[in-house]
C-alpha positions in Angstrom: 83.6 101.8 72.1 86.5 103.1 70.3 88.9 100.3 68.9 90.9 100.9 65.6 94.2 101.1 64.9 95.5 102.7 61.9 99.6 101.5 61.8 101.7 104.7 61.3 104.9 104.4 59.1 107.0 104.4 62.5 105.6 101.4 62.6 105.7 99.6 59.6 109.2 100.5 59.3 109.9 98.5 62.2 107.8 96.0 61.0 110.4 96.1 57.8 113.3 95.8 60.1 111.8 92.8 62.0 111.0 91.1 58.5 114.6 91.2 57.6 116.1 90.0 60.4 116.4 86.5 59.4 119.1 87.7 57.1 121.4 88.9 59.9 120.3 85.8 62.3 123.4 83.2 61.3 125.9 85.6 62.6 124.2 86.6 65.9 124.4 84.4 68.7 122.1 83.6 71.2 120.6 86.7 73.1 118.2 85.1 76.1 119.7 85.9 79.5 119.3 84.9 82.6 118.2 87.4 85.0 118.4 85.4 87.7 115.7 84.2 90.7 113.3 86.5 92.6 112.1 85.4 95.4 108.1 86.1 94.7 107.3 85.1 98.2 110.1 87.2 100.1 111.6 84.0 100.9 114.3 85.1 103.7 113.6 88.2 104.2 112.2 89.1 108.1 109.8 91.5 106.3 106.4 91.0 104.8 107.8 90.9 101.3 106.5 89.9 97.3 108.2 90.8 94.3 107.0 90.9 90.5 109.3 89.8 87.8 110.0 89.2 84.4 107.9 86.9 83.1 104.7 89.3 85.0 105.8 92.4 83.1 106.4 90.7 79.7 102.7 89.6 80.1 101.2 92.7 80.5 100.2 95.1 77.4 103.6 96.0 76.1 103.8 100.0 76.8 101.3 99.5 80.2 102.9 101.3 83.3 105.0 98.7 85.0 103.5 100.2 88.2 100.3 98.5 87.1 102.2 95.0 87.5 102.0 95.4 91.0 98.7 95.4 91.3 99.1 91.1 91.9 100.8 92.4 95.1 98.9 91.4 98.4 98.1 95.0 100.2 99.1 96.5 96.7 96.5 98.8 95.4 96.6 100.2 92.1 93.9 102.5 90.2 94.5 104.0 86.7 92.3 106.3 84.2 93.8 104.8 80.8 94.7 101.2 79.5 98.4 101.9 79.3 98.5 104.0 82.9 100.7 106.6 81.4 98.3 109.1 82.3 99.9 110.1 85.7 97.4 112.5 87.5 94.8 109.7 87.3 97.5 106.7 88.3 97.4 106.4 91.8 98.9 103.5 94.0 98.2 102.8 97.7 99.9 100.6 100.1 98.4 99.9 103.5 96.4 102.9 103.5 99.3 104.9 102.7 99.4 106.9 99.0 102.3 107.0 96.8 103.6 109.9 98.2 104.5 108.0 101.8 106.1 104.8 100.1 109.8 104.6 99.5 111.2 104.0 95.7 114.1 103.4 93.9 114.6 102.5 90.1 118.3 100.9 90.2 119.2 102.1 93.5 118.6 105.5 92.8 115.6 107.2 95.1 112.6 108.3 93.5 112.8 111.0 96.2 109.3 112.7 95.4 106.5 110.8 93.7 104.7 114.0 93.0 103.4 114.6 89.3 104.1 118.0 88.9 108.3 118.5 90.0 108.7 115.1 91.1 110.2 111.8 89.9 107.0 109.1 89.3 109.2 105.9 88.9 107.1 104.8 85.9 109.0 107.5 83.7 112.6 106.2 84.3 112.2 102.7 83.3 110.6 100.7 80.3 108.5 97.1 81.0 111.0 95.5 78.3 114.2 96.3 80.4 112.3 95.2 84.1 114.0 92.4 86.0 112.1 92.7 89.1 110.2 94.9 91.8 110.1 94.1 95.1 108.0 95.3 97.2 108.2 95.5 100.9 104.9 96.4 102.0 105.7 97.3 105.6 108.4 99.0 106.1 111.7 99.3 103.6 115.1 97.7 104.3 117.3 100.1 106.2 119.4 101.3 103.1 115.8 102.5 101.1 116.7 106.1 100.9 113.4 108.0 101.5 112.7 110.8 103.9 109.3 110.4 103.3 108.4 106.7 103.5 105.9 106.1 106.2 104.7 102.9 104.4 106.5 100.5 103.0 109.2 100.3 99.8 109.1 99.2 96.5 112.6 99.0 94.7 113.1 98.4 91.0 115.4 97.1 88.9 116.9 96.4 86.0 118.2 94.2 83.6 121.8 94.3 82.8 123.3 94.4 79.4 123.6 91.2 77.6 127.1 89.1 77.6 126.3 88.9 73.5 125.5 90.6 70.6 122.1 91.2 70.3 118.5 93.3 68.6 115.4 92.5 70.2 112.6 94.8 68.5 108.5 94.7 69.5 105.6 96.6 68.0 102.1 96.7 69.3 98.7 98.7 68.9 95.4 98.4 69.3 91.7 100.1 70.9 92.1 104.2 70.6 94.8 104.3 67.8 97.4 103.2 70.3 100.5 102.1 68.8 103.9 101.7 70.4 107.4 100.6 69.2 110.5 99.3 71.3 113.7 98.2 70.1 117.0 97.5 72.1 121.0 96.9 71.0 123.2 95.0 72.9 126.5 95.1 72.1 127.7 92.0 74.2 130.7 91.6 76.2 133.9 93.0 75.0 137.8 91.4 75.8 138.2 94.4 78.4 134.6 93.3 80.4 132.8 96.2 79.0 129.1 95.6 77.7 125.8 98.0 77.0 123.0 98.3 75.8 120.6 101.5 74.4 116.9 100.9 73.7 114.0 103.2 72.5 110.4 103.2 72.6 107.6 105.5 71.6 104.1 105.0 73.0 101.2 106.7 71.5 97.6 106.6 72.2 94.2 108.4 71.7 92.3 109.3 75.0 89.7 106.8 75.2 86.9 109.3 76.2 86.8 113.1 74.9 89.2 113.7 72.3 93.2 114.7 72.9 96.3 112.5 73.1 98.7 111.2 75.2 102.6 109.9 74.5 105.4 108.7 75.7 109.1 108.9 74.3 111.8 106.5 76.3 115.6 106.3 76.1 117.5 104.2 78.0 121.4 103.1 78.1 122.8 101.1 80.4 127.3 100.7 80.0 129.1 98.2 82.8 132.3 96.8 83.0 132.9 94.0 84.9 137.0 93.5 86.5 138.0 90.7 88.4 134.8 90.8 91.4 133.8 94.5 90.7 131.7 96.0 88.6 131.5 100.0 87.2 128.9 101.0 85.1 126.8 104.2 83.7 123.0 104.2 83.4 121.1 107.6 81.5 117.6 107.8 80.8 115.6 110.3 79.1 111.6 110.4 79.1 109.2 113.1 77.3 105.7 112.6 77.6 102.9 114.7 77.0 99.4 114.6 77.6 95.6 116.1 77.1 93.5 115.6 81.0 90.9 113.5 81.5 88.5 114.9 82.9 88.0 113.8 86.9 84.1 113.8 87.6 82.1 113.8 90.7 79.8 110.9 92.1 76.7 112.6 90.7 78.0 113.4 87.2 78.8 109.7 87.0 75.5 108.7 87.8 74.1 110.8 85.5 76.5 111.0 82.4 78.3 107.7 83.1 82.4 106.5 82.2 82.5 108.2 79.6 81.6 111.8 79.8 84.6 114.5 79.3 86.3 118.1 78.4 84.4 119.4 75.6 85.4 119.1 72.4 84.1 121.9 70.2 85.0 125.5 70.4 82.4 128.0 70.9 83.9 131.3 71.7 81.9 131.5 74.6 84.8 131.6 77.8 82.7 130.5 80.5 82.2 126.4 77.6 85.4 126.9 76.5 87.5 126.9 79.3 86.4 123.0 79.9 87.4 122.6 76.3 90.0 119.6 75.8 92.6 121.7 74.3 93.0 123.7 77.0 94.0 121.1 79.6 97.6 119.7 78.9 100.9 119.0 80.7 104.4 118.1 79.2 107.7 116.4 81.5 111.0 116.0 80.0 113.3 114.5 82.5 117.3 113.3 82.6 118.5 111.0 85.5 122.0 109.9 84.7 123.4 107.7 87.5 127.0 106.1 88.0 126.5 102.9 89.9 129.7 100.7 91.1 129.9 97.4 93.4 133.8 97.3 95.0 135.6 94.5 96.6 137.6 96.4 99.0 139.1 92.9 100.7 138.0 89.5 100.9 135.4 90.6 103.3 134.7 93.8 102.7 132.5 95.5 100.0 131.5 98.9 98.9 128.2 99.8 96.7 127.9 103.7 95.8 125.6 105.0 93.3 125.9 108.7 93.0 123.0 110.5 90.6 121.6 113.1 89.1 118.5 114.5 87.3 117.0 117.3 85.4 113.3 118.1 84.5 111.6 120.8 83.4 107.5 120.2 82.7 104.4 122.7 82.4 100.8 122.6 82.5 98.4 124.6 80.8 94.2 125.9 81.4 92.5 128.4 79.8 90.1 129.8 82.7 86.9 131.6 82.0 87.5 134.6 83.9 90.3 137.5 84.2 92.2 136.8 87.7 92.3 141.2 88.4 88.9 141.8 87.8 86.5 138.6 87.5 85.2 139.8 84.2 84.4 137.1 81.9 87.6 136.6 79.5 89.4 133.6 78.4 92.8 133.6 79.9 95.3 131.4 79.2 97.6 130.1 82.6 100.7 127.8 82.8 102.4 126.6 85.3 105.8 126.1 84.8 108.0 122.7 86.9 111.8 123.0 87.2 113.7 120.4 89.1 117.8 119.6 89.1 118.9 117.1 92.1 122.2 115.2 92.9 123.1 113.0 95.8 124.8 109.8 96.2 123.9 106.2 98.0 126.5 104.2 100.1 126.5 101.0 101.4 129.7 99.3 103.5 129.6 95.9 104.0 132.0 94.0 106.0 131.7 89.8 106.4 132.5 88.5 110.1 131.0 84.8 109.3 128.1 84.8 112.2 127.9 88.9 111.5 127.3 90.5 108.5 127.8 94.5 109.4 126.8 97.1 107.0 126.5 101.1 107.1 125.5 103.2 104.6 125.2 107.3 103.7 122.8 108.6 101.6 122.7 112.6 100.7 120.8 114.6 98.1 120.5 117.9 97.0 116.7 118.8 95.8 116.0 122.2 93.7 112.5 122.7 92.6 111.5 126.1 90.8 107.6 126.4 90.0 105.7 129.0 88.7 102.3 130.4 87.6 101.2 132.9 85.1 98.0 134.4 83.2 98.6 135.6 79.8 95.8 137.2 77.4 94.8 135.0 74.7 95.4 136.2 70.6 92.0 135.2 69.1 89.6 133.6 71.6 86.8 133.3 69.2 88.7 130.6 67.6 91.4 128.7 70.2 92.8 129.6 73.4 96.3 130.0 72.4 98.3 132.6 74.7 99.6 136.3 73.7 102.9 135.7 75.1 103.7 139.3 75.5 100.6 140.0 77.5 101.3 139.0 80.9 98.3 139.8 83.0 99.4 137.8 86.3 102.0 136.0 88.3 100.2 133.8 90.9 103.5 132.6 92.1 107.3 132.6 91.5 109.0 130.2 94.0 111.8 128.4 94.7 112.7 125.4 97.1 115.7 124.2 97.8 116.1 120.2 100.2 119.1 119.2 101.6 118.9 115.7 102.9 121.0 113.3 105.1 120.2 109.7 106.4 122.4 107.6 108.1 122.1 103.9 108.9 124.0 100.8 110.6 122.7 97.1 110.4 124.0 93.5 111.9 122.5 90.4 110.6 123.7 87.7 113.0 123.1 84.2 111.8 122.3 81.7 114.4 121.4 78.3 115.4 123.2 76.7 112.9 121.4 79.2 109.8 117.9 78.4 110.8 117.4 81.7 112.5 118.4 85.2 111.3 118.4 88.3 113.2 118.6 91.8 111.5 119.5 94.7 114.1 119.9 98.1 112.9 118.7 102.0 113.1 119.0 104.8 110.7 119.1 108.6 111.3 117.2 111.3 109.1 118.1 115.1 108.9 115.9 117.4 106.3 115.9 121.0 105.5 114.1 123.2 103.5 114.6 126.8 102.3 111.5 128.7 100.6 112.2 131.7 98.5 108.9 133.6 97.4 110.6 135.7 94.1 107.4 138.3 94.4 107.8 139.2 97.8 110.8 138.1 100.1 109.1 138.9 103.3 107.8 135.2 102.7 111.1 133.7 102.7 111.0 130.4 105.3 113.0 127.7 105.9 112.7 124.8 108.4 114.6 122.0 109.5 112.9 118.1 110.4 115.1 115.3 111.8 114.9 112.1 113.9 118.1 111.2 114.8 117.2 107.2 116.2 114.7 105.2 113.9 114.8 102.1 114.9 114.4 98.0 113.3 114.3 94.6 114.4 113.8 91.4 112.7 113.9 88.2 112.2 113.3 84.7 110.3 113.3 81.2 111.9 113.4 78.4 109.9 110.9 76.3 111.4 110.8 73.2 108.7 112.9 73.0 105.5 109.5 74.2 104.0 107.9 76.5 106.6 109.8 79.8 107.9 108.3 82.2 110.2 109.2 85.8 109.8 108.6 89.3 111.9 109.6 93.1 111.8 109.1 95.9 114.1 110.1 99.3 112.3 110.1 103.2 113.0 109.7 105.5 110.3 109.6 109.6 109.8 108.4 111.6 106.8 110.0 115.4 107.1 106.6 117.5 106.1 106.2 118.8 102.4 107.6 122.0 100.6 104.0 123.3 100.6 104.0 123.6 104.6 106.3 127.3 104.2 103.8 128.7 101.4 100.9 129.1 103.9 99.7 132.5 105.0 100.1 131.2 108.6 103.1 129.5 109.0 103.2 126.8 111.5 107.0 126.4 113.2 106.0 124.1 115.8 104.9 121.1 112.9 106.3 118.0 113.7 107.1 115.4 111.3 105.0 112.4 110.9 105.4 109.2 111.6 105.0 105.5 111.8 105.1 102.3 113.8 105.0 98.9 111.6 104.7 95.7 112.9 104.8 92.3 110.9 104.1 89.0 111.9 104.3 86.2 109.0 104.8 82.5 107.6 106.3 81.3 104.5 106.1 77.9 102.9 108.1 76.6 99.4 107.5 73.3 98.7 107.3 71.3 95.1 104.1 72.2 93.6 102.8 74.9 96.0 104.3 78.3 97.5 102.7 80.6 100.0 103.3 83.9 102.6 100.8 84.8 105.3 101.5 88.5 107.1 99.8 89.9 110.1 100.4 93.7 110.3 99.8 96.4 112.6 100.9 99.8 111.5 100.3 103.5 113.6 100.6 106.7 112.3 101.0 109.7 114.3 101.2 113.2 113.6 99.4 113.1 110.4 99.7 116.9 108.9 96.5 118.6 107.2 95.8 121.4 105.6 93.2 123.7 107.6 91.2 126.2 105.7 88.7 129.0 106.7 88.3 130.3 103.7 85.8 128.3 100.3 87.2 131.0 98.2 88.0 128.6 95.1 90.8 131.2 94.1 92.8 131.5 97.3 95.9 130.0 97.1 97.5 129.6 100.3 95.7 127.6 103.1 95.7 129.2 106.2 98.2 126.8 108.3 98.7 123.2 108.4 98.5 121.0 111.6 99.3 117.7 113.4 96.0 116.4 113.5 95.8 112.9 115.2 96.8 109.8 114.0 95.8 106.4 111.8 95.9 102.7 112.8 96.1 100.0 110.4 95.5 96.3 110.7 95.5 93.5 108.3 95.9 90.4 106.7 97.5 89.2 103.4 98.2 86.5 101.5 99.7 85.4 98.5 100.0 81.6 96.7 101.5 80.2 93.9 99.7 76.3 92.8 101.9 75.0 90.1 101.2 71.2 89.8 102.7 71.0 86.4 105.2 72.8 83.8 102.2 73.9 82.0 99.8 75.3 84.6 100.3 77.9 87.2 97.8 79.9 89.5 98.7 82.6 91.5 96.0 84.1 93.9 96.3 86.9 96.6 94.0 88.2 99.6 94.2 91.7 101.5 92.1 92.5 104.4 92.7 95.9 105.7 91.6 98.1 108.2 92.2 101.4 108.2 90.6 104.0 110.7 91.2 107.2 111.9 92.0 107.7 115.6 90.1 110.7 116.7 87.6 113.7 114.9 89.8 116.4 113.8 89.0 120.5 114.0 88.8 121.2 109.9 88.9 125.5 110.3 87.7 127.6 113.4 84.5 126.5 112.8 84.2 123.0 112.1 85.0 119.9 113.6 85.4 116.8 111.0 83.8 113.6 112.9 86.7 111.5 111.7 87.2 109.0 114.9 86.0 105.0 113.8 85.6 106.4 110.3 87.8 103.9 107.7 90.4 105.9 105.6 89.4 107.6 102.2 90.5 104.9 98.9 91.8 102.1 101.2 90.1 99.1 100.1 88.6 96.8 103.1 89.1 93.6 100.7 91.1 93.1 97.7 91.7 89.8 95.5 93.3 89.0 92.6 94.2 85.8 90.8 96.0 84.7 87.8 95.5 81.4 86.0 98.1 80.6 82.8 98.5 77.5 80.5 101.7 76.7 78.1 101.1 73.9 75.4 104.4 73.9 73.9 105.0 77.2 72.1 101.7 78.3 73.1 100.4 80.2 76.1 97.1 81.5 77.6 95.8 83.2 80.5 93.3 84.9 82.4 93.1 87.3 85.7 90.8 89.1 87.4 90.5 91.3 90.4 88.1 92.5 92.8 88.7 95.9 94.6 86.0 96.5 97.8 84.5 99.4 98.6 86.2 102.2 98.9 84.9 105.6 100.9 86.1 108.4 99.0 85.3 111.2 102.0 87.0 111.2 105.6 83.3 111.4 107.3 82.5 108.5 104.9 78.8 109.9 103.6 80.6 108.9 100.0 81.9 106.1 98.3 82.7 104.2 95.5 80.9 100.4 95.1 83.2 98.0 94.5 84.3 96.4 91.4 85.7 93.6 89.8 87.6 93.4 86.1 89.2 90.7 84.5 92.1 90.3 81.8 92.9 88.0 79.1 96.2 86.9 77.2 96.7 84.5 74.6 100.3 84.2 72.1 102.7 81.7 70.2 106.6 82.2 71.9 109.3 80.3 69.8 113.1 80.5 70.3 113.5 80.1 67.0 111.3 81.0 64.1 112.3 81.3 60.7 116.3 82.6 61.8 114.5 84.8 64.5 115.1 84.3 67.9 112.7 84.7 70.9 109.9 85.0 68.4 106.5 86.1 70.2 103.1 87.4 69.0 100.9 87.9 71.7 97.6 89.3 72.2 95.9 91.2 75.0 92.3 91.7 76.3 91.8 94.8 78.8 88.4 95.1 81.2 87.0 91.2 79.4 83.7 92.0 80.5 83.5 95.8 79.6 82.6 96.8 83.4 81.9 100.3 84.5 83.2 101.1 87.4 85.4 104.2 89.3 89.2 104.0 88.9 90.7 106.4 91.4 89.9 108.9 93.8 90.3 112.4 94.5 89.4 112.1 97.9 87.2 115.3 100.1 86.5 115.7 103.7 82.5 115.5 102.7 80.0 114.2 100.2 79.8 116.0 97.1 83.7 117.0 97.5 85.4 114.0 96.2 86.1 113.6 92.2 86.6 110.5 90.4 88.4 108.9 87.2 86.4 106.2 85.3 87.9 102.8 84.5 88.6 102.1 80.8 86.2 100.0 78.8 87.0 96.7 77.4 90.1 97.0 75.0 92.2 95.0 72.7 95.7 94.9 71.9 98.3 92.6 69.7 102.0 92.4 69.8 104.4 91.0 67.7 108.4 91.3 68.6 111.5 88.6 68.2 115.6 89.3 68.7 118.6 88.4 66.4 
């Protein structure tokens, strides 16, 4: 195992800054804020509903994808291929049997309207752990005003924290196993006569892969400007996030079993094409993105409000392989192919409220614009005996040169009616969804395709009853659509008559809040129809168009989770969930012209059957400790499930010293973290296949260490 750490002068310059601070502290005031309650249980709301906040995140390794956090989250499952989760083709999280790709999110109220890696907008890269308030998660179905076409499952909104009312620096650095290092530091500038206040922060995370050889980083801007007048508030939010990264490698069942975690892309060069186009250098993919976003809360009248966030962002990424063979003729040569990732989109959310005592109406309008550009193209290499680097002026082949273009329109209206004296609540509401979608094939317009997808009456009903002043019973019934994907028009059979798919949630639940001890319980039923797959005839490797896709049956889903929080004293607390899920497929399925998938009673590919997780933590004074673990069940990793992978269990460990005040610091901390305790192998997440022998896998990392050290004038 690989665990040194070599400090870079980023970071002992930081480390320089931090050790003069004192000197500046007298004429700082106090920088802790209060970011206010979350409601970890969902407490009022008529959806099964948990959130994650503050104090989870700032436990985690500083620099660890806050997506990981949610992984305490009951129905929440969440599978990486690298300690900090920043490597994104191997981060994968699943909701109810549904993938990230069917789950509604929003950083800040703006939509994170396609969670694909390549041209989409992954929350994890518009947000840093330091500046989380919360994440809710609703794990069902999303409120009404999520903006999502394409949210079958449930939501999971982000947010925030806002700039500080005072002057303030707050700097961390941390580093441990594989060289990691990473450095954070935030301004505030505090609030001015006029109600104006901001903040800008920066952080750099760096890291070693921890198998093969190759790197992957992380560069994070964020500024956040609001002014506050009277009962409104205006502000301006703009984020900027680079990261690069080498692959890790994603291995079948029986390379596992024979090589184990921690086998990789080679990492000498050979000259040979046919070794070197697995080697390490080869495999690598870059994202810069932009979101700027223009938030602002209105008090129209006494009982009216208006919330608009209008956005937009910018990305351009790539991703490189050096293949073994020339794409014309087959002959061995190394080649060197990138594909290029171009997205712009702008839109704007909307939400009218208006107060009538008993009746709380709101409507709301969201709209976005989506562009996406992509490419792919060969290029000869200069000196193959040595690297794989590309001749840039010898194009040999353009696999594909296309643009789409998504225009998107949802529409919603909502009463909450409060009754029986506030012990009951009763949301009412619907929303309508319109998508359309224009293909342009640059090579060869005859392809040109656009569709349009809409559902014009999806709707919900819910309610809480207040059954004790400690117990409240909860349920939601919900409708939801997903228009299908770009990919649909770049088949060689086009399909017109595909309908969108989508999905009936029900959930039945119990709360309870008392002194020491707080609790949710929700029953859940969810159907999904219509479920689109890609049908094949062809097992040419190269092809690449499949030959149509096709509503193919549909998914039910069953369950049970819970979630408890035991906190007899100020010091201890223990936090335990349980998911039981059961997710089958409906009826076999015809896979080409020729075969017929026996998919009917067989459980859904990486949807765990059991999850648990708990976490135990101690404060004795300045000092704090804890310890988590969770188990993940089996998980089939084929739809005819002949494959799987076992179950595991990991556990974490954190330990630190937190002061307000240390030596003129404030909010002094040093805290260290244990990844994987008990060094377990085991399979992280799935690339699932229709058979056994089809599926790939990413390995879990191996036991790692990190320490942190941060404080605030």
């Amino acid at each position: 195992m690989q665990s040194r750490f070599n400090p870079t002068p980023i970071f002992l310059a930081v480390m320089g800054a931090l050790a003069v601070m004192p000197a500046y502290a007298d004429t700082a005031t106090d920088a802790t804020v209060d970011t206010g309650a979350v409601s970890v249980m969902g407490e009022g709301q008529v959806r099964a509903s948990n959130a994650v906040d503050r104090k989870q995140f700032q436990e985690q390794t500083p620099g660890k994808n806050p997506v990981m956090a949610l992984e305490r989250v009951p129905g929440v499952s969440v599978t990486t291929a690298d300690p900090y989760g920043i490597y994104e083709y191997g981060t994968d999280i699943e909701m109810r049997g549904f993938n990230s790709d069917q789950i509604g999110m929003t950083v800040d109220g703006v939509p994170m309207t396609n969670n694909a890696v390549a041209g989409g907008n992954p929350a994890s890269r518009f947000m840093d752990s330091e500046n989380l308030e919360s994440a809710t998660v609703a794990q069902g179905s999303g409120d009404l005003s999520t903006p999502s076409y394409n949210s079958l499952g449930g939501s999971i909104n982000y947010k925030t924290i806002d700039p500080r009312n005072q002057f303030g620096v707050q700097g961390e650095l941390s580093g441990g196993s594989y060289n990691s290092h990473r450095e954070f530091v935030r301004l505030d500038t505090g609030k001015s006569d006029n109600g104006t206040k901001a903040f800008i922060s920066g952080s750099r995370t760096d890291t070693e892969k921890w198998r093969g050889a190759g790197k992957n980083w992380v560069d994070h801007f964020e500024t956040k400007v609001q002014n506050i007048f009277g009962e409104n508030k205006v502000g301006l939010s703009f984020i900027y996030n680079k990261r690069f990264d080498h692959d890790y490698l994603d291995m079948s069942l029986a390379d596992y079993q024979k090589y184990g975690r921690s086998y990789d892309l080679n990492t000498t060069w050979t000259g040979n094409p046919l070794q070197d186009q697995n080697n390490y250098t080869g495999w690598t993919n870059g994202r810069t993105d932009k979101l700027l976003s223009l938030p602002a809360d209105l008090k129209l009248t006494d009982k009216m409000r208006l919330t608009l966030v209008p956005y937009y962002q910018k990305e351009d990424g790539f991703g490189t392989y050096n293949p073994g063979h020339n794409p014309n003729t087959g002959a061995v040569q190394l080649m060197y192919r990138q594909s290029s990732y171009f997205t712009d989109r702008y839109g704007m959310t909307s939400k009218l409220t208006y107060d009538l005592g008993q009746h709380q109406l709101a409507a709301g309008l969201w709209v976005e614009r989506y562009k996406f550009d992509n490419d792919r193209k060969w290029y000869d290499t200069l000196n193959p005996a040595v690297n794989g680097d590309p001749n840039w002026n010898a194009l040999v082949k353009t696999d594909f040169d296309r643009s789409f273009v998504t225009n998107s329109t949802t529409f919603y209206v909502q009463d909450t009616i409060s009754m029986l004296n506030n012990r009951m609540k009763l949301d009412l509401g619907a929303k309508a969804i319109s998508v359309s979608r224009d293909y342009v094939d640059n090579l060869n317009n005859a392809n040109n395709r656009n569709a349009k997808y809409s559902k014009s009456f999806l709707p919900q009903i819910g309610a809480t009853y207040q059954l004790t002043a400690t117990e409240q019973v909860f349920g939601n019934y919900a409708q939801n659509f997903s228009a299908p994907s770009n990919s649909v028009l770049t088949v060689g059979t086009y399909n017109p008559d595909l309908k969108p798919e989508t999905s009936t949630n029900i959930d039945l639940g119990i709360r309870t809040k008392r002194e020491h001890f707080d609790a949710s319980l929700a029953l859940y039923q969810v159907k999904y129809d219509n479920r689109i797959l890609q049908i094949k005839d062809s097992t040419n490797r190269y092809l690449l168009n499949a030959d149509i896709y096709s509503n193919v049956g549909s998914i039910t889903s069953k369950g049970v989770e819970l979630a408890s929080t035991w906190h007899p004293t100020d010091r201890f607390n223990l936090y335990t969930s349980l998911t039981l899920n059961d997710s089958k497929f409906d009826q076999n399925y015809q896979a080409s012209s020729t075969t017929v998938v026996y998919s009917g009673g067989k459980i859904v590919p990486d949807s765990p059957q059991v999850m648990f997780f708990a976490d135990a933590s101690y404060h004795l004074g300045d000092y704090f400790a804890g310890v988590n673990g969770k188990y993940v069940g089996k998980r089939y990793s084929t739809v005819d499930n002949t494959e799987s992978a076992p179950g595991y269990e990991v556990f974490g460990l954190r330990a630190g010293y937190q002061t307000k005040s240390f030596h003129g610091m404030k909010d002094f901390k040093v805290q260290f973290n244990v990844e994987n305790l008990f060094d377990k192998s085991y399979l992280s997440s799935i690339n699932t296949g229709t058979t056994a022998g089809n599926p790939t896998y990413f390995t879990g990392t191996p036991r790692s260490y990190y320490l942190s050290i941060g404080a605030s004038i």
